[in-house]
C-alpha angles and dihedrals in degrees: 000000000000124000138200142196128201127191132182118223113239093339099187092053089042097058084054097050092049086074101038113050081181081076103049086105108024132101103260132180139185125209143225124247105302095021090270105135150004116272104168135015144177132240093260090054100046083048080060091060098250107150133217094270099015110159107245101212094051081059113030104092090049106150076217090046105058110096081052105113100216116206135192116227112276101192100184097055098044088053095053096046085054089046084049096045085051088049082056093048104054084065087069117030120037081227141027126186112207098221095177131333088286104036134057133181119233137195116223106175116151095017082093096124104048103024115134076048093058100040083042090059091040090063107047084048087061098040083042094050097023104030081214109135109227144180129219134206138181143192138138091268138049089242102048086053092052080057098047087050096056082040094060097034090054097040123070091187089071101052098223092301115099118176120192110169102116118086091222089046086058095040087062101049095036078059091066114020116096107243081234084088096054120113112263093017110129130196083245092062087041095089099035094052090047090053091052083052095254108130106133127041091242073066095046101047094049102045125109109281088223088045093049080044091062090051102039112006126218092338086062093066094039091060090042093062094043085061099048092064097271119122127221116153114069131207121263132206090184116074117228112263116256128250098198149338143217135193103192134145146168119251131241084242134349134303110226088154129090087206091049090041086053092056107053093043089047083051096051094048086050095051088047096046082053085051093047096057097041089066094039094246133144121207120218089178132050125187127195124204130183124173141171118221111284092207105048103095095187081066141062124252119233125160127173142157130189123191136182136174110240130177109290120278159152092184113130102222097031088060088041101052096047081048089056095052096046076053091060089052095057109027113119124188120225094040131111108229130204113165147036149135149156131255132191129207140166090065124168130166108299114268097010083105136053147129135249090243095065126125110225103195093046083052096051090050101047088045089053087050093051095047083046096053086036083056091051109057094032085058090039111016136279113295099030087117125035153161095268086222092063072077126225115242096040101186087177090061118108133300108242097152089157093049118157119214108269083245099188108022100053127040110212078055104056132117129274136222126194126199121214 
């Protein structure tokens, strides 16, 4: 077996240089909700001295910072670069393992004998398509590709390509890289490996498996052997089932409002109803959460959750009427909120649970409803329907003054081209 890992550079700056060639050299940088930090950077912009986290509005008026191109998140279209970059990659690879929205796993079995050639060519197919840059990286093990991929993004000298197949390749480099870059190594486990002696991988694969067992338990050996050349962690087309899901957010200023605070709870149990349906899930448990802002001295702190179990659902009103009601249990007047959301757990494939007390015909209908509303704002965009007490103008939403055009998941927003 022959693993590979891809991983796109700076994807969320990426995504927002494939629609705006003006950007291709400039220092660009995505933030976080409510444009607070930087979340991703390019190379030009790291060069600059922004940091990972960096609070955009201590830095944004830098004399040094002015030609950087700052850019709210922009979620959908991130998402549907990374579903475009999968679709790529099954061209070249019988399976691919979406590992996180910028890395994929891929199986290259049987592409032994050419193979810098092939993920050479892979690569160029996603940055030509995609316009998205990538590494790749590949080993006999998962782990050993996750390796080979750090490996090629951090040294120039690879060109975005790292082989480590050969023992004697990955002797060289285990001699020299800190076991700080392996795969599963936490900056937790960092210390205590280096007080055992352990500080390179050379270190790590040669210790003794029931001293690497103290340390990391059965994981521990597990990586070792990974290491050594021995696989096992297999790729997987099937993502793992959820065990739960949340749709929360902070707001762009406080809530001091019930009605305002209803909104944006009733908006947050229709988004993760949406999300519920799209992955074919039901939810038998639903959590409300509302918080001011801990940090803030001139105002007062108040945190509080409320959960129940309710039959299980993934219809709209129904989750927002039980999160309504768990608003209700928690809501305190004369506070400053910031943040809430609402999180569901308990999930299992729709359908597969019910009870002897429901109603079939109300459920038809209200199943027909929600395919009808999906339908809807898949053709048009999210948010063209809408439960009308997730509220309209929404001033509390978000701040995402730096916002791009959703260029491919949404069609007023799509690019233009213009002939000459």
């Amino acid at each position: 077996m022959l693993y590979g890992l891809i991983d796109c550079n700076s994807f969320y700056c990426s995504c927002q240089r494939a629609f705006d060639p003006d950007l291709k050299h400039r220092p660009v940088v995505v933030l976080s909700n409510n444009d607070g930090c930087a979340i991703a950077r390019t190379a030009e912009a790291k060069q600059l001295g922004i940091k990972m986290g960096e609070a955009w509005h201590l830095v944004r008026n830098e004399r040094k910072l002015s030609d950087v191109r700052w850019f709210s998140s922009n979620y959908p279209l991130y998402a549907d670069m990374s579903r475009r970059v999968y679709q790529v990659l099954l061209d070249y690879s019988p399976r691919v393992e979406p590992y996180s929205i910028d890395e994929m796993f891929l199986d290259l079995s049987g592409f032994s004998d050419n193979l810098q050639t092939h993920c050479a060519a892979m690569r160029q197919a996603v940055q030509q398509i995609t316009k998205v840059p990538t590494c790749v990286g590949w080993g006999p093990t998962k782990t050993i590709a996750k390796l080979a991929n750090g490996l090629a993004k951090d040294r120039p000298e690879l060109e975005g390509l790292c082989d480590l197949t050969d023992p004697q390749t990955r002797q060289r480099f285990y001699r020299n890289v800190s076991v700080g870059e392996v795969w599963g190594v936490g900056r937790r486990l960092v210390p205590k490996l280096h007080d055992a002696g352990i500080r390179t991988i050379e270190q790590f694969v040669e210790a003794k498996p029931a001293h690497i067992r103290k340390i990391m338990a059965i994981t521990g050996l597990q990586l070792q052997a990974e290491l050594q050349g021995e696989s096992c962690l297999q790729i997987s087309e099937m993502a793992e089932a959820r065990k739960g899901m949340a749709c929360t957010r902070s707001f762009g200023r406080p809530i001091t409002t019930y009605d305002e605070m209803h909104e944006a709870i009733t908006g947050f149990a229709n988004r993760a109803a949406e999300k519920l349906r799209a992955e074919g899930l039901d939810a038998a448990h639903i959590a409300v959460f509302i918080q001011t802002n801990r940090h803030k001295r001139d105002d007062d702190w108040y945190a509080n959750q409320f959960s129940m179990s309710c039959e299980p659902t993934n219809d709209t009103f129904a989750i927002c009427r039980h999160a309504s009601r768990l608003l209700k249990q928690i809501w305190l007047k004369g506070y400053r909120y910031t943040k809430a959301g609402v999180m569901l757990n308990d999930l299992a494939p729709h359908g597969q649970q019910g009870t002897l007390f429901s109603i079939a015909s109300t459920k038809q209908t209200h199943e027909t409803l929600m395919v009808a509303m999906d339908d809807i704002n898949q053709k048009f965009g999210s948010g063209t329907l809408f439960p009308l007490s997730a509220g309209i103008k929404r001033a509390w939403k978000p701040r995402q003054a730096m916002l791009s055009a959703r260029y491919t998941t949404r069609l007023t927003e799509i690019m233009e081209a213009q002939a000459w």
